[in-house]
C-alpha positions, -999 to +999 in steps of 0.1 A: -133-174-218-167-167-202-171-132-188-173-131-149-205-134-135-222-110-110-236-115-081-275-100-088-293-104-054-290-064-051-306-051-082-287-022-101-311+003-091-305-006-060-270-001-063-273+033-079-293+045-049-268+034-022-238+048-045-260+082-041-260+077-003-231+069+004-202+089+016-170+078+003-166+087-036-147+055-042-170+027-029-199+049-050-170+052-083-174+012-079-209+006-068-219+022-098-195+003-123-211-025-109-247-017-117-236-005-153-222-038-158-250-054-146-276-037-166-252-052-194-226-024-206-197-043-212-167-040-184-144-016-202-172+007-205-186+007-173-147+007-158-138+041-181-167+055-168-160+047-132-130+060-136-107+028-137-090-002-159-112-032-166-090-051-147-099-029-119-136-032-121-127-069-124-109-073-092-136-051-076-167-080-089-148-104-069-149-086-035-188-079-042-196-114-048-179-126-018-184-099+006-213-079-009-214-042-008-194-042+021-165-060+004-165-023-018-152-009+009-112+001+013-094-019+035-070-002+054-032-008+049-010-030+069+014-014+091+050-016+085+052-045+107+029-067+089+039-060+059+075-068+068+061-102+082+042-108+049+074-100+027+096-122+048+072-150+050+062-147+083+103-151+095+106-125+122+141-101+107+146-083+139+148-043+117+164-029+089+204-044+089+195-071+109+202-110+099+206-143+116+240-145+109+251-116+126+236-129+159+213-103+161+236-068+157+230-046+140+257-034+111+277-003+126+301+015+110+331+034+125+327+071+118+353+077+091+389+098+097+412+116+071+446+095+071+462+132+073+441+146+104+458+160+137+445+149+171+465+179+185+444+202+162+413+188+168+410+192+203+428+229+198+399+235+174+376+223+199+392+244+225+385+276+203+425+282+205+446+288+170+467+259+154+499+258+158+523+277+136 
C-alpha cells in the first residue's frame, strides 16, 4: 500500500519555524512530525520523535492536508449533550433513566424499610425520647 502523501505547499522549514513560534506544545509536537516526514524520515520515526504512534502522526497528515496548519490545532470536546446526541444517533433520551416506554419518568425507587422496624420508635427516636421498655 502506497504511503500517504503530504500536502507540500508549506515547505518543512517552514514548518519548523512556525512549530518554534507557536505556543501550544502539541500543534508544534505535530507540526514538526510533519516536516520530518516530509524531508523523508519514515512515519514511525518522525512519530517516536514527536512523541506519538505512527497511527497518530497518520491521523494528524489527514487534518493538515485538508485543513492546513490550522487543522493541527485541538478541537475542543463536545459537551455532554452532544455527545449524548451523537451516541444515540441523534434520538433525543430525555437524561440518564429515561426511555420512551416509560412515557417520559424517570425510574424512582421507594426508599427501602427493615420488615422488623417500629413506627412507634421511630418517631420516639425522632422525638429525642427513650424506647419503650
Amino acid at each position: 500500500m502506497p504511503a500517504l502523501a503530504i500536502r507540500n505547499d508549506i515547505g518543512s522549514d517552514e514548518l519548523r519555524r512556525r512549530a518554534r513560534r507557536e505556543r501550544d506544545g502539541r500543534v508544534s509536537a505535530r507540526l514538526i512530525a510533519i516536516a520530518n516526514a516530509l524531508e523523508g524520515m519514515d512515519r514511525t520515526s518522525a512519530a517516536r520523535l514527536a512523541g506519538m504512534d505512527r497511527q497518530t502522526l497518520r491521523d494528524w497528515v489527514h487534518r493538515y492536508n485538508a485543513e492546513g496548519i490550522a487543522g493541527l490545532c485541538n478541537r475542543p470536546a463536545p459537551t455532554p449533550a452532544e455527545a449524548e446526541r451523537r451516541a444515540d444517533g441523534g434520538i433525543e433520551s430525555g437524561g440518564p433513566g429515561r426511555s420512551r416506554s416509560d412515557g417520559g419518568q424517570s425510574h424512582r425507587k421507594t426508599r427501602p424499610r427493615h420488615p422488623q422496624s417500629s413506627e412507634k420508635a421511630q418517631q420516639a427516636f425522632k422525638k429525642g425520647g427513650l424506647l419503650p421498655a
